[in-house]
C-alpha positions in Angstrom: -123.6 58.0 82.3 -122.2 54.5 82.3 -119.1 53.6 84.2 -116.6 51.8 82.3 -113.8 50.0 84.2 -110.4 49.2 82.8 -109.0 45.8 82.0 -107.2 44.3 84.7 -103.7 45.7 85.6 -101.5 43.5 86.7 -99.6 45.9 88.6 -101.4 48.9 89.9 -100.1 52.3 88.2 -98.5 54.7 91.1 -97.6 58.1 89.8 -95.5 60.6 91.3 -98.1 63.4 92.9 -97.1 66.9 93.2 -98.5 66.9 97.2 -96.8 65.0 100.0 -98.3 64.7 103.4 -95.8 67.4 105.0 -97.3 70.0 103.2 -100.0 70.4 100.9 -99.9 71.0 97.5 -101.0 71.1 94.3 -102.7 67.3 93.4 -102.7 65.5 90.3 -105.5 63.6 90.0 -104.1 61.8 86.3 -101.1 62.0 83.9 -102.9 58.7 82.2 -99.1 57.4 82.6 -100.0 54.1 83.7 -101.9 53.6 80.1 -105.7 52.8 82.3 -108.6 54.7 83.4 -108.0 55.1 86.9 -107.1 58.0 88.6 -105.0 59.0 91.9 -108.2 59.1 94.5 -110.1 55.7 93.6 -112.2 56.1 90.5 -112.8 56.1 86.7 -112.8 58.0 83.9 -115.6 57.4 81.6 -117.3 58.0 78.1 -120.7 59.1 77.8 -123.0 60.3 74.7 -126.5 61.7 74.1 -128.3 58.0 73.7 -130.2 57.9 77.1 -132.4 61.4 75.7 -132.3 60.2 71.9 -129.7 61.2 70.9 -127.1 59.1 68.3 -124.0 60.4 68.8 -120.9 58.0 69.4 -117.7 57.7 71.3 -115.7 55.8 68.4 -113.3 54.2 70.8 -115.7 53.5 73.9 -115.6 51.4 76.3 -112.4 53.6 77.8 -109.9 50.9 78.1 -109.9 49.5 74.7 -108.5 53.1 72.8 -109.0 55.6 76.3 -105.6 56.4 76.5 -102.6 56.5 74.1 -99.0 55.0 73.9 -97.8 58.7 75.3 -100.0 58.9 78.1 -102.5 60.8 76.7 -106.6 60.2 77.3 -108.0 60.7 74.0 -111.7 60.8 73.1 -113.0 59.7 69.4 -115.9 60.7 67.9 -119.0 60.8 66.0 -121.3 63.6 66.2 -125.7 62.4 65.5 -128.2 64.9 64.1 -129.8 67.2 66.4 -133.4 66.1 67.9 -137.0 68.2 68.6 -137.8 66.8 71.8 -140.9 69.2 71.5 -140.5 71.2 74.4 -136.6 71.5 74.3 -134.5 70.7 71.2 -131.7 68.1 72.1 -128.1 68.6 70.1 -125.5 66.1 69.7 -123.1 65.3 72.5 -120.4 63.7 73.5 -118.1 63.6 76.7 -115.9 62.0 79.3 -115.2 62.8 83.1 -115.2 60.6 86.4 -116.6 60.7 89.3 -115.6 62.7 92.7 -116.2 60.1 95.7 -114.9 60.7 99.2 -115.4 58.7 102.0 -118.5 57.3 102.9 -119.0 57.8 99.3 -119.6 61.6 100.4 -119.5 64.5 98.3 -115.8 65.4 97.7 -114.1 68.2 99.4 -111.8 70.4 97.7 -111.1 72.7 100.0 -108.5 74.8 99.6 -108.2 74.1 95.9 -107.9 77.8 93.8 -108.6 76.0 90.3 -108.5 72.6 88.4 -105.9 72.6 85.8 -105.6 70.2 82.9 -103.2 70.0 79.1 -106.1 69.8 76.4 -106.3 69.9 72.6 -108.0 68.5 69.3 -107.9 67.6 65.7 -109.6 70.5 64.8 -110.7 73.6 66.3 -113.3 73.2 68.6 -115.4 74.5 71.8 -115.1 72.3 74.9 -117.7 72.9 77.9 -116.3 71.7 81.2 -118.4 71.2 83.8 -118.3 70.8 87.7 -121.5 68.6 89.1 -121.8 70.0 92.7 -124.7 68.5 95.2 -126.7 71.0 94.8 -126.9 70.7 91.0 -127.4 67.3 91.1 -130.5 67.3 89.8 -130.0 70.3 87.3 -128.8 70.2 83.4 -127.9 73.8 84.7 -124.3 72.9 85.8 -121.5 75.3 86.8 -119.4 74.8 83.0 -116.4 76.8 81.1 -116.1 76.7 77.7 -112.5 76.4 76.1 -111.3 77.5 73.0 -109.5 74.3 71.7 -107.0 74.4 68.9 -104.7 71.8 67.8 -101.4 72.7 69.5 -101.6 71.5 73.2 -102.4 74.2 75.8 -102.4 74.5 79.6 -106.1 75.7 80.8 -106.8 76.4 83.9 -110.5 76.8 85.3 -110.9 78.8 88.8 -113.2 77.7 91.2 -115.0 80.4 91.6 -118.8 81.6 90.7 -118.3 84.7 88.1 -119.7 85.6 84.8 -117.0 88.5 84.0 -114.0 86.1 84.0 -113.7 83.7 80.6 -112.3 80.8 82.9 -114.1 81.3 86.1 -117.1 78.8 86.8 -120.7 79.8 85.6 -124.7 78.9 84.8 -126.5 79.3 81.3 -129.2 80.5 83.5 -131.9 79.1 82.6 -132.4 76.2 85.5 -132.8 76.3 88.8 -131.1 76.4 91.4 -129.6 79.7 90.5 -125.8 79.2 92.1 -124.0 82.6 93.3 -121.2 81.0 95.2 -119.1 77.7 94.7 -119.5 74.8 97.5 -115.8 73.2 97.6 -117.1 70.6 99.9 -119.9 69.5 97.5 -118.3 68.1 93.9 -119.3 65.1 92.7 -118.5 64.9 89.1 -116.5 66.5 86.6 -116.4 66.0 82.6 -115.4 67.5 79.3 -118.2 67.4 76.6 -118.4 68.7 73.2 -121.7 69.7 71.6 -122.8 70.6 68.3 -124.5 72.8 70.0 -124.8 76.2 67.1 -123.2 78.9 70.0 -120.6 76.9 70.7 -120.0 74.6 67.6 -122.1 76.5 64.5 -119.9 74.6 62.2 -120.6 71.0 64.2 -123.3 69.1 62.8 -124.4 66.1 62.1 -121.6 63.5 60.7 -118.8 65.5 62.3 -115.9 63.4 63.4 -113.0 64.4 65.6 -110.7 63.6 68.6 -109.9 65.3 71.9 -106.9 64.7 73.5 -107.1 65.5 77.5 -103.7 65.4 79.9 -102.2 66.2 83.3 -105.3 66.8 85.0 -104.3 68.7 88.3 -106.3 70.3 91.2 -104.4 73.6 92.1 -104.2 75.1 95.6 -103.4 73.7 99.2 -105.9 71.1 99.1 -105.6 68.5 101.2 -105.8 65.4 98.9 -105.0 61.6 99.3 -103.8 59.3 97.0 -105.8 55.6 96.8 -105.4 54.0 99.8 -102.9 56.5 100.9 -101.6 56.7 104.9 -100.8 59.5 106.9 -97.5 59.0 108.4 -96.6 59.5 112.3 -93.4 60.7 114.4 -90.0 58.3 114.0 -90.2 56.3 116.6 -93.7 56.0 117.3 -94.3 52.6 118.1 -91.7 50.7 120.1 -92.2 47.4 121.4 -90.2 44.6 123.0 -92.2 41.8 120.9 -93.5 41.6 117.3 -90.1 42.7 116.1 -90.0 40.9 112.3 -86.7 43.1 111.1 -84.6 45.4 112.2 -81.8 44.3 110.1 -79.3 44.3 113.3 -79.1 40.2 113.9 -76.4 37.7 112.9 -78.2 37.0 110.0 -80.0 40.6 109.3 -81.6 39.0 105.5 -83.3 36.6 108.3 -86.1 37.7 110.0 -87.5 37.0 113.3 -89.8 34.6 111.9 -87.6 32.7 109.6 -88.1 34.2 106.5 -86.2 35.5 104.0 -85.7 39.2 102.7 -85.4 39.3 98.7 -85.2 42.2 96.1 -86.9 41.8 92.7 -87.6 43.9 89.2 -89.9 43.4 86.2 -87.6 41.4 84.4 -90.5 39.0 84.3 -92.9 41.5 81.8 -89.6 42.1 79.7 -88.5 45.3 81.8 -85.5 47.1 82.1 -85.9 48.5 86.2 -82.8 48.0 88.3 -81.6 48.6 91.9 -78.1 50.4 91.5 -77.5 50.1 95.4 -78.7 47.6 98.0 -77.5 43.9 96.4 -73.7 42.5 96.7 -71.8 43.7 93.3 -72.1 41.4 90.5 -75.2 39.6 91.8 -78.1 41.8 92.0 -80.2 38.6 93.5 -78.4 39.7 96.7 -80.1 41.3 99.6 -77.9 43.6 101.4 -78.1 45.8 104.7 -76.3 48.8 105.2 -74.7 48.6 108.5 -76.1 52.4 108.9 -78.4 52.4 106.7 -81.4 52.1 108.8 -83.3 55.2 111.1 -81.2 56.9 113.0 -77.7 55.3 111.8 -78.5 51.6 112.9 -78.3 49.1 110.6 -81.3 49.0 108.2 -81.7 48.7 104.3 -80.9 51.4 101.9 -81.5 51.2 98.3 -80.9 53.4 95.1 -83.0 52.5 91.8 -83.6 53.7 87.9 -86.8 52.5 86.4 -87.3 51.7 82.5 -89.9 52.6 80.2 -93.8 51.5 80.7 -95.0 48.1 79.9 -97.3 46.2 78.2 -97.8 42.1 79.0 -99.2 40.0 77.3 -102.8 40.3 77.9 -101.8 43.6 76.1 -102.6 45.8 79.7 -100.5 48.5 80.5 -97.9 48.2 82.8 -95.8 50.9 84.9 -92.2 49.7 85.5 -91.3 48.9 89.2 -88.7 47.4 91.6 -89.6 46.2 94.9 -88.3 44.7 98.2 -90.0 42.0 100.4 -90.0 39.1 102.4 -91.7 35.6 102.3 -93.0 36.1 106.5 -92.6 32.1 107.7 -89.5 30.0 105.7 -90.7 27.3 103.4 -94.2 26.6 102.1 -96.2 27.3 105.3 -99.8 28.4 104.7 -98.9 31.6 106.3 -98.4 33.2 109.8 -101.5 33.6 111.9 -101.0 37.4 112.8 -104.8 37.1 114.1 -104.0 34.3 116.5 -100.6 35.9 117.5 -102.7 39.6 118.7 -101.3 41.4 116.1 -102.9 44.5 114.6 -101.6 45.7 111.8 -97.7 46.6 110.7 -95.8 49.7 111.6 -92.5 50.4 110.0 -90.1 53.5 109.4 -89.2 54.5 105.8 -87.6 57.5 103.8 -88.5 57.6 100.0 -88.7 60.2 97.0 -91.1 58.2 95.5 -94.7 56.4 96.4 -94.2 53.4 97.9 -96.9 50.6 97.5 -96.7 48.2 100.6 -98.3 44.9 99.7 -99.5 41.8 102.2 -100.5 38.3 100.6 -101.9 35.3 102.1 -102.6 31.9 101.2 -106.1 32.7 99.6 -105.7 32.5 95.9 -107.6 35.9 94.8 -106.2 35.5 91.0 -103.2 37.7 89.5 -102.8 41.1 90.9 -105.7 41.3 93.6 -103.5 42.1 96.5 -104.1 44.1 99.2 -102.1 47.5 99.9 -101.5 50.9 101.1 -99.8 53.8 99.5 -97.1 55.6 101.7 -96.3 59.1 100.9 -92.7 60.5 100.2 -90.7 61.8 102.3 -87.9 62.8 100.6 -84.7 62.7 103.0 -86.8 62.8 106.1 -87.3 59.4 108.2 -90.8 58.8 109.3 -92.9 56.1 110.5 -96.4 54.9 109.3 -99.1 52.2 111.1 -100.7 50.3 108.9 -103.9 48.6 110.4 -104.8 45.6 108.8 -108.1 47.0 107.8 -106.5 49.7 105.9 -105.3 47.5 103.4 -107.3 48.2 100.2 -107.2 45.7 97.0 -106.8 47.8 93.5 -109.0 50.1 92.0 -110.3 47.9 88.9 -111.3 44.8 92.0 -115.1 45.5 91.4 -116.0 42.2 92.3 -117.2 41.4 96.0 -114.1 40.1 97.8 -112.6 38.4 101.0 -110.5 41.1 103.0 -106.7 40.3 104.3 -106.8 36.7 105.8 -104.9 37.6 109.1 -104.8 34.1 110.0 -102.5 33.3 107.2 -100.5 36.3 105.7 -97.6 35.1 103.6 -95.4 38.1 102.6 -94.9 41.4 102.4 -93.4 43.6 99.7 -92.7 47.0 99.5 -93.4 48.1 95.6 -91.3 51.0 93.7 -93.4 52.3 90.9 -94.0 55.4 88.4 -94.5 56.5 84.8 -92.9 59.8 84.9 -90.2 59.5 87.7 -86.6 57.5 86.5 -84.8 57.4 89.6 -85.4 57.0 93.1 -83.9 55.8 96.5 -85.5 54.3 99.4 -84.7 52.8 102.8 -86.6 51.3 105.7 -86.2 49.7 108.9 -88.1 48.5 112.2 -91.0 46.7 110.9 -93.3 45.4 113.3 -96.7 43.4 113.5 -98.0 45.7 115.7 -99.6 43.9 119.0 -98.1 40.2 118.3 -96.4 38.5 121.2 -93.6 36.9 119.5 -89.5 38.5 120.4 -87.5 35.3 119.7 -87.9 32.8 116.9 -86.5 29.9 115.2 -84.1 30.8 112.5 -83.1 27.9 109.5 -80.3 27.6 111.6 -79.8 27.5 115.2 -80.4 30.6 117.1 -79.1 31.7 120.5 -82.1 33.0 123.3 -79.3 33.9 125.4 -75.6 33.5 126.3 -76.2 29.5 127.3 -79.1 28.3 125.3 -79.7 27.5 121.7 -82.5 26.1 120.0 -83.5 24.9 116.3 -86.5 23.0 115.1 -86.1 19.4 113.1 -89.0 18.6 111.7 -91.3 17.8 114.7 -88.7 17.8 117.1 -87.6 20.8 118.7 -83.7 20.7 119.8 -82.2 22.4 123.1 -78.6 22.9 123.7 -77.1 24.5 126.6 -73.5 25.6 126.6 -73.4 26.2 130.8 -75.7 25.3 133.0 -75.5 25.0 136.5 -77.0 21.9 138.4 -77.6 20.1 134.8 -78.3 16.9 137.0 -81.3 18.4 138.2 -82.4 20.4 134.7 -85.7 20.3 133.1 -86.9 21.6 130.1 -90.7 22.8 129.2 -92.7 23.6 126.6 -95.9 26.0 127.5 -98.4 26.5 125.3 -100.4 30.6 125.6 -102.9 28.6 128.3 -100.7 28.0 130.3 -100.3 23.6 129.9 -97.2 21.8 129.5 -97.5 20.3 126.3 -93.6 18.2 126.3 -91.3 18.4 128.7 -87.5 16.5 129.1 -84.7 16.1 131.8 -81.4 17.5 130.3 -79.0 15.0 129.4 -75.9 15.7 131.3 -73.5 14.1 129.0 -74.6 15.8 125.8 -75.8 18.9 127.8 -78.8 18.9 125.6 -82.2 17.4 124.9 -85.1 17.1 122.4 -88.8 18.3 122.8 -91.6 16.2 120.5 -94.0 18.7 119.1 -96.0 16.3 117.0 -99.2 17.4 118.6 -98.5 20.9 119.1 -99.9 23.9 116.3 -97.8 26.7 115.2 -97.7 29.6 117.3 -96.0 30.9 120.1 -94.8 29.2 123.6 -92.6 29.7 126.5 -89.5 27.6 127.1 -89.0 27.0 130.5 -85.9 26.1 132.0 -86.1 25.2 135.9 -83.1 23.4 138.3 -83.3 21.4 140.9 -81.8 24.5 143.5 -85.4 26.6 142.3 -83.9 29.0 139.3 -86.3 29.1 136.7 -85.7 31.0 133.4 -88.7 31.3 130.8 -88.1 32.3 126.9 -90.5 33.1 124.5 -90.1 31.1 121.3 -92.0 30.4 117.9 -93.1 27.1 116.3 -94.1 26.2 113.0 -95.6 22.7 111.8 
């Protein structure tokens, strides 16, 4: 069976599952909304035929992504049945099919425990038999799979398959019987592929021969049950309030200047306006400019400030490289102001992010950095929804997956340079949504104050901005200014500038020429022995 990957999406397709991580439920693997052939856990669907034994038999519209799936969101399969062929001790009839692959991690057999049945929308052009079938690990190496065969007419039907071993029941698994092993119970922790084929085979198809043409139309594919499924790259989410720290604050949208975060970037909303969409915020921007970033003074966890939006999103899209789109909205920030190469997370201790969200919808969080990967390779995770329940989620920076169709070898997150992060709104089926965040934290970094594009304040009598490579200090009351100096520490421990205050001005000005980004302590010591030392951030 050959793999086939889809043409590259330039924004990954996130569909509205059935399951959420506070309870388990049914999961659906693919509503082929997002117009590719990727599914909900990481892989592909695929064509295959009967060339390998000897077969000629054709999928018309192979490889998948060129025809795979309709303008409705429906994976179709075109056809050309081949004659059947002696093979001597067998005799071979046509075939075609289509399936993907179960993979779990490790690339381990997948586990679908739990799971009562897999349930799927299927119908044809013409009346037909379909054989599914279920490759478990212990049939890897048998033609003797567990299968079904459907009765398929041309109205679209709902079929759903148990997982279960028993020849009595029409839609319960079973053997032909003729290969070995000889399987009397169903492994749920042992799947590694699943498919639909057709055959000309003359019990199943009599009419089927050589020549015949047809298509088969395949939707909604769901596994039923309590199964305990995740989504691509998907989190598990923790307690509110979870992580708490006194440094690596970036936003908690509670500051003079809340669209401002602690590292001087800004916060921004955007749409796909750009790939001619119609998806709109309808809460969270200033009325009558939707370019506006607003905070909801209690919006946030727990009544504190914090952002809160509303949304609708339009119909699906298609660029210009004629890939499928799924409409979205999103909110993010650009981490460092300007056109920095990025803030070194790695240098500053940081770990990962942890922020607290509530959402009906998936929410795709997305980190860039400065290394140019090409359009659409970013990495993410998926959070789960919530629905109208807070909840926070850690996201360790080597959790951070790029998209499924990336099947090239690739750098992973450059830590040392991340540039922004966005939280994604996106879904085929789903029209309208709301969402809201707030304490988002680089988990581990040592940073609590920062320099804002305009001055900020470190405590009642000190403020601080940076001009180019000059770092201005203000003091609005300070005793014993005669006998004031200021210093600059750098994370060793060396004073790398240091000034006397200037008691006429009450101020003075720190060269950092010489000195890297990062963060330092400004220490401010008098001649009677008080010392005070703040934390502050740099950039160059």
């Amino acid at each position: 069976m050959l793999l086939k990957r889809s043409k590259i999406v330039v924004a990954a397709g996130v569909s509205l599952l059935l399951a959420v991580s506070l309870g388990f439920a049914d999961f659906l693997i693919d509503d082929f909304n997002d117009g590719d052939n990727t599914n909900e856990i990481g892989t592909y669907w695929y064509f295959y035929n009967d060339k390998d034994p000897g077969g000629s038999s054709v999928v018309e519209n192979d490889p998948f992504e060129d025809a795979g799936v309709n303008e409705d969101g429906v994976a179709i399969m075109e056809y050309t049945l081949g004659d059947s062929v002696d093979k001597e001790d067998y005799m071979l009839y046509p075939f075609v099919g289509m399936g993907f692959n179960f993979i779990g991690e490790g690339d381990e057999p997948y586990d679908l425990t739990g799971a009562t049945a897999i349930s799927f929308d299927i119908w044809a052009d013409k009346k037909t038999n379909v054989k599914f079938l279920l490759e478990t690990e212990d049939l890897a190496k048998s033609d003797d799979k567990l299968h079904s065969i459907i009765e398929v007419g041309t109205t679209k039907k709902n079929v759903s398959i148990l997982l279960e071993v028993d020849k009595t029941l029409t839609n319960a698994l079973k053997q032909e019987g003729w290969g070995t092993p000889k399987i009397k119970t169903y492994d749920p922790t042992s799947n590694l592929k699943v498919a639909f084929q057709l055959r000309g085979h003359p019990d199943e198809n009599p009419t089927f021969g050589k020549g015949t043409s047809g298509t088969l139309y395949v939707d909604n594919f769901t596994i039923v049950g309590p199964v305990k499924i995740k989504k691509y790259a998907e989190l598990e989410t923790v307690a509110l309030g979870t992580y708490k720290s006194d440094e690596g604050l970036l936003s908690d949208f509670s500051e003079e200047e809340p669209t401002i975060n602690r590292l001087a970037g800004e916060w921004f909303i955007y749409n796909d306006v750009d790939n001619d969409g119609t998806s709109k915020f309808t809460k969270g921007f200033e009325e009558g400019n939707e370019e506006k970033f607003l905070v909801d003074e209690t919006g946030g966890a727990d009544g504190t400030p914090g952002v809160s939006m509303a949304f609708e999103l339009g119909p699906k899209l298609v660029n210009a490289n004629e890939d499928s789109i799924l409409p979205y909205v999103g909110v993010g920030c650009n981490i460092l102001k300007g056109g920095r190469k990025g803030y070194n997370a790695e240098g500053d201790g940081a770990t990962g992010l942890y922020v607290e969200y509530k959402s009906n919808i998936y929410v795709q969080v997305e980190l860039e950095d400065s290394i140019n990967r090409g359009s659409g390779k970013v990495h993410h995770v998926m959070l789960p929804p919530t629905e109208d329940k807070w909840v926070g989620v850690k996201i360790p920076f080597d959790s951070l997956k790029l998209p499924q169709w990336v099947n090239t070898i690739e750098d992973g997150l450059a830590t040392n340079c991340i540039k922004k992060i966005q939280f994604k709104l996106s879904d085929g089926a789903i029209k309208e949504g709301t969402f809201a965040f707030d304490n988002l934290y680089f988990m581990g970094a040592k940073f609590t104050a920062s320099i804002k594009r305009s001055q900020r304040s470190l405590n009642n009598s000190i403020k601080v901005n940076q001009t180019g490579n000059m770092l201005n200090v203000m003091f609005n009351n300070v005793k014993n200014s005669d006998g004031a100096n200021v210093s600059l520490i750098n994370t060793l421990g060396k004073v790398v500038a240091a000034k006397s205050i200037n008691k006429e001005t009450m101020s003075c000005t720190l060269p950092i020429t010489n000195n890297a980004s990062g963060l330092y302590l400004l220490r401010i010591s008098t001649v009677n022995g008080a010392v005070e030392t703040t934390p502050i951030q740099i950039f160059r």
